[in-house]
N, C-alpha and C positions, 0 to 999 in steps of 0.2 A: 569606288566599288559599292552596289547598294546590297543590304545583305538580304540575305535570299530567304521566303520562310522557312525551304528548309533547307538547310546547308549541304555545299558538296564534301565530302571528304577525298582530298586529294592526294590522292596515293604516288609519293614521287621517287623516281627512279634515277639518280644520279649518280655522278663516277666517283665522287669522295665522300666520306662521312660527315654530315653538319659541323662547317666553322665558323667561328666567330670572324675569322679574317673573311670577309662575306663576298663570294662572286655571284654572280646571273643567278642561279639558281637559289641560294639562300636570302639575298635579296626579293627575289616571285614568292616563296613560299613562305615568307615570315608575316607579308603581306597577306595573302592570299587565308591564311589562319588566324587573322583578327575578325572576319564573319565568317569563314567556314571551317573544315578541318583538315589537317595536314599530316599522314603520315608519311614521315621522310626514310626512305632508302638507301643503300648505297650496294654496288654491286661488289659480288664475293671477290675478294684479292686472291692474286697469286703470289707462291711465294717467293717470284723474282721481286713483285713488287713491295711486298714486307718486306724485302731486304732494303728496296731501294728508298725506302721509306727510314729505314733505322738509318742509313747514310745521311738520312738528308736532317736527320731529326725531328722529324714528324712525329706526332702520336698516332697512333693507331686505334682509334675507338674500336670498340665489341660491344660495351654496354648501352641498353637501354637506356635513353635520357630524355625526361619529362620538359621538353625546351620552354615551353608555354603552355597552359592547359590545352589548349585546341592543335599545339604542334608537338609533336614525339618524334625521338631519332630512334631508329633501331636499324643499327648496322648490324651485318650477317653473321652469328654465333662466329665465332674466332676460330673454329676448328673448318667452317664451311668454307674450302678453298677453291678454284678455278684448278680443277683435272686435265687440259686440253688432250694429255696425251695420252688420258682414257677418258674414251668417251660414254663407258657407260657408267662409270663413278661419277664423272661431271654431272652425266643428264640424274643420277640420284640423289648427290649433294642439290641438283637444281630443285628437286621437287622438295625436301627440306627444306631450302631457302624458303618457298611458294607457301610449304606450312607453318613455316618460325611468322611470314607477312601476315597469312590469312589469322590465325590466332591472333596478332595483335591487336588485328580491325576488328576479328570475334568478340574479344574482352570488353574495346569499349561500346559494339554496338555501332560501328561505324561502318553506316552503309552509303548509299546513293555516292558509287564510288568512280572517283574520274582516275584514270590509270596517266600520269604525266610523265614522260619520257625524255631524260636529257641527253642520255647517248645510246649509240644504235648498239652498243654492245647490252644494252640490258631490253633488247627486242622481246628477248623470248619469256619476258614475265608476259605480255600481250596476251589476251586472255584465259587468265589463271588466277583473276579475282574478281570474278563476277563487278567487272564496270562497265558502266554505262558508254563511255566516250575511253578512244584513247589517242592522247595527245603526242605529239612530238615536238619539241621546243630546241630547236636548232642552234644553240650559240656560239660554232666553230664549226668548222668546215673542217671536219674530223680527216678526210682521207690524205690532209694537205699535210697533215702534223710533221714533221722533218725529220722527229725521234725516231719513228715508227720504221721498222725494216719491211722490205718489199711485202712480204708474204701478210704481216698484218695490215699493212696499206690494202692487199686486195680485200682482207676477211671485212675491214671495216667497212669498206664502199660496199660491197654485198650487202654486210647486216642492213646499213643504211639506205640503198636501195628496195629491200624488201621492208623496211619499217615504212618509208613512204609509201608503200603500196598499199601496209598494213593500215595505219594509223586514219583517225577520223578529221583532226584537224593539227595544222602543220605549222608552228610559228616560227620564223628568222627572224636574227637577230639584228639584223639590218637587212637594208635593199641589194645592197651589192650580195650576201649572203644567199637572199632567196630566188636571185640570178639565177645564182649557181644549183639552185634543187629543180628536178622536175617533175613539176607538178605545177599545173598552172594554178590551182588555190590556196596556196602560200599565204599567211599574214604576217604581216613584219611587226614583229612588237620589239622592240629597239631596247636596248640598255637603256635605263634610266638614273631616277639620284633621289637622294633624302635631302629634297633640299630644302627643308628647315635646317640641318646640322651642316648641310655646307654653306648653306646661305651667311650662316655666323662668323663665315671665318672673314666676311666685309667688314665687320665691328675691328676698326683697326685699333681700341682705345689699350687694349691688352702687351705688355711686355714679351716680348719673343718667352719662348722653354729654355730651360736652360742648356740645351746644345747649340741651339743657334745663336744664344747672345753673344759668343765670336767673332761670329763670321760677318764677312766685308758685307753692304750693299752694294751693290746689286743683288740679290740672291734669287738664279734660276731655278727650277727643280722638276725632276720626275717624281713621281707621289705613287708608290704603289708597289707592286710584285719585285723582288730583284730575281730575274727568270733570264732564261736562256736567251729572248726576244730583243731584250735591249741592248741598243749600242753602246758598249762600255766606250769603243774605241769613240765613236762621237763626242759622247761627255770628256772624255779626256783631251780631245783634241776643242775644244770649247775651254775647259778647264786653262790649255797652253797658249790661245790665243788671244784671252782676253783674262789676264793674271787680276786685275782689278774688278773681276766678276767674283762671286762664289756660287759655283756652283752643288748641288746638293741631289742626293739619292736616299729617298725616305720607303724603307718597306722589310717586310720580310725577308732574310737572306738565307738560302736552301744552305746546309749544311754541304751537301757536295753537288759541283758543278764539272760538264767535263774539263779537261785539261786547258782546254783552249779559253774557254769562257773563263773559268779563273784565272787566265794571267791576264786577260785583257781587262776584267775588274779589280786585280791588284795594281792593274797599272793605272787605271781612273783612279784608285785610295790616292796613290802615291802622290798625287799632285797637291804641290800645296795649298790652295783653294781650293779641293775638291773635299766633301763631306758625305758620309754614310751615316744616315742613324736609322739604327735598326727598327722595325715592326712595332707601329704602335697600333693600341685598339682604335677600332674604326671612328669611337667620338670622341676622340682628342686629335685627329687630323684636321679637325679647324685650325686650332692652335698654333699647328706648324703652317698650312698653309697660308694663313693672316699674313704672313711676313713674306710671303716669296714674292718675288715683281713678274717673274714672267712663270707661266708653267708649261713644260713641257712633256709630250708623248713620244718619247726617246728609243723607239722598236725600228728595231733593222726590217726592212720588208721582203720577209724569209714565209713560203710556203705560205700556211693559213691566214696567217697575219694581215695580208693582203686583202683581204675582205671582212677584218675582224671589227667588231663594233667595240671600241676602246670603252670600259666602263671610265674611265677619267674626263672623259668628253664634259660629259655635263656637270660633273664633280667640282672640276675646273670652273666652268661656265655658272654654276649656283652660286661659286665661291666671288665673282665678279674680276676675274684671272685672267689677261690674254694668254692664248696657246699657240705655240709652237710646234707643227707634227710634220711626218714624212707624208708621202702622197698615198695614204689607206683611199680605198674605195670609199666608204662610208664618212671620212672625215670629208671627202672632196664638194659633201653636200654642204658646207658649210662655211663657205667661202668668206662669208665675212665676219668669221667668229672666229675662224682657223687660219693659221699662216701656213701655208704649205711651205716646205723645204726639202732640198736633194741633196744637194752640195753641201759640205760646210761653209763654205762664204756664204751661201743663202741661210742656214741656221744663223750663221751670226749677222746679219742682215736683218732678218726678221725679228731677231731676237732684240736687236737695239734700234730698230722701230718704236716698238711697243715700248721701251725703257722712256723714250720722249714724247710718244703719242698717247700715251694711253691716257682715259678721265676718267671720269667721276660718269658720263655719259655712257660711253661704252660698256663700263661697269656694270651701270642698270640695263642696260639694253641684252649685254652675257646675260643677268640673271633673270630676267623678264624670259628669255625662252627657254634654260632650264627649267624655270616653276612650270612652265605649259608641260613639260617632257620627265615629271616625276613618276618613282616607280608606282607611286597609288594609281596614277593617271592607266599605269602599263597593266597593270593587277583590274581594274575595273573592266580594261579591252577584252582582258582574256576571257572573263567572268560573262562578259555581252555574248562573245563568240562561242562559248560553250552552253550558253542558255537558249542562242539560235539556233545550235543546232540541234537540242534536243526538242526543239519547238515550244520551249518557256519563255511567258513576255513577262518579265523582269522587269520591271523601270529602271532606265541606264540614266548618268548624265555623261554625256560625250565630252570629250574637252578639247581645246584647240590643239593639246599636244597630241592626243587618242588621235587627232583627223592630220596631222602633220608628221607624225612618225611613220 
């Protein structure tokens, strides 16, 4: 990314309040505020969702929080809620929200403003802060979501149909993603990776954490979210066919799951070779990953998911890690870095493949297109495409990942 002499301040619109446990979006914007500026957003909750938020044991940010000098969180005064079922409170609370934003960027003086859009539910900030560009950064294929009941399934395809009409430039998260939108000038900017800190997790010279010093060798794993998407039943049934495996579930675990999804992840715990360890910060999953032999991307292919651009992709791939996934759109690009798998014979097929083939070779050849496909690489495309459009010649340096993603 080459900095600009005068920086953008990139005013971002997303569905959760800045976490340290970092998806797509915190990932672009922590980036994206080491040469310009970033004030981060997050859209006003309803109170089904504060409830469903204290079940799960989440926090609920309100306050203002100074992330980095050039990045600020300010999620929406704690009182400013989502009304749908009056709508002229909503559209009042909305214009409050507009002035709690506009003041913030008032204070520090932050202009030459890029309006960034991660879901179509926060359409209607679209011109209500004097910006220049307004982006749409695609990272799910929101109408597919499973949770969602009929009637919000329509409202979101709407919103997001009229945001692509709206918006000035439109990024997907992958190819199979920007299939799916209509508009033919779509740019795919791809999940990416930090891959100096996955890269470390090659240095095998390190003693396992102490959860894993345990567990058998072989050790499988999924490395990330424990969410509705994954196959408990798979892991478990992985777990019962090959007892001299260990296999492993490294991530966040939601306080509450529906009924169905917890017993099919109490029945992965319950196996004897199978391990949980809970949510670690984002740079101490080298540590854990160093030690796994195979890694896998363990998601049932349910609704979005099926076009979804797995942030573990290249996590994996930095770390020098073969992978094992179901057949995602977007993993299919990568045929020789990825095993695809359907069946469970075919998981455990692939899976002890790689237990006998994998080297020292393939290792570097994983991490050699990881580095090509880092998020700075991703942050610099986006930086190019907003300086084209406003008709600013920037000096770019392109990278082989920027021309292959």
């Amino acid at each position: 990314m080459s900095a600009a002499a005068d920086p953008y301040t990139f005013v971002s619109f997303a569905w959760n309040p800045w976490s340290e446990v970092r998806q797509t979006f915190e990932h672009v914007m922590a980036r994206l505020a080491r040469e310009h500026r970033v004030l981060y957003c997050s859209r006003r909750f309803s109170w089904r969702t504060i409830y469903g938020k204290l079940l799960e044991r989440e926090p609920i940010g309100w306050r203002t929080r100074q992330v980095t000098p050039t990045l600020v969180d300010v999620p929406p005064w704690l009182w400013l809620r989502e009304t749908p079922r009056w709508p002229a409170l909503d559209h009042a609370l909305h214009k409050v929200h507009v002035a709690q934003v506009r003041s913030a960027l008032a204070r520090r003086g932050w202009d030459n403003r890029i309006l960034y859009i991660w879901h179509p539910d926060m359409l209607d900030m679209a011109g209500c802060l004097d910006e220049r560009l307004v982006c749409f950064h695609c990272y799910d294929y929101y109408p597919d979501y499973p949770w969602l009941p009929e009637d919000a399934r329509r409202k979101v395809a709407g919103q997001m149909k009229r945001l692509l009409d709206r918006a000035d430039l439109v990024f997907a998260a992958g190819h199979a993603m920007a299939a799916q939108l209509p508009r033919r000038d779509v740019h795919v900017v791809a999940n990416g990776v930090d891959y100096e800190l996955f890269a470390a997790a090659h240095d095998r010279g390190e003693p396992p954490p102490p959860e894993m010093a345990g567990m058998r060798r072989p050790i499988v794993a999924h490395i990330g979210r424990v969410q509705m998407e994954l196959d408990f039943h798979l892991l478990a049934e992985i777990a019962r066919r090959r007892r001299d495996w260990s296999v492993m579930l490294l991530g966040p675990v939601p306080g509450y799951m529906p009924p169905d999804r917890r017993v099919a992840f109490e029945e992965f715990r319950a196996e004897p070779n199978a391990y949980c360890v809970e949510g670690k910060p984002v740079a101490e999953l080298p540590r854990y990953l160093r030690h796994v032999d195979v890694a896998l991307m363990a998601y049932r292919v349910v609704g979005w998911v099926k076009t979804a651009s797995p942030l573990k992709l290249f996590e994996y791939l930095a770390a020098g890690k073969p992978c094992v996934a179901p057949p995602l759109d977007e993993l299919m690009r990568y045929p020789e870095y990825v095993s695809i798998a359907e069946t469970l014979d075919e998981w455990i097929a692939a899976i002890e493949h790689w237990l006998v083939n994998d080297s020292e070779d393939w290792a570097r050849k994983r991490m050699a297109l990881a580095k090509e496909n880092s998020w700075d690489a991703r942050c610099r495309q986006i930086v190019q495409l907003v300086d084209e459009r406003l008709g600013r010649r920037v000096p770019s340096r392109p990278t082989q990942g920027e021309a292959r993603a």
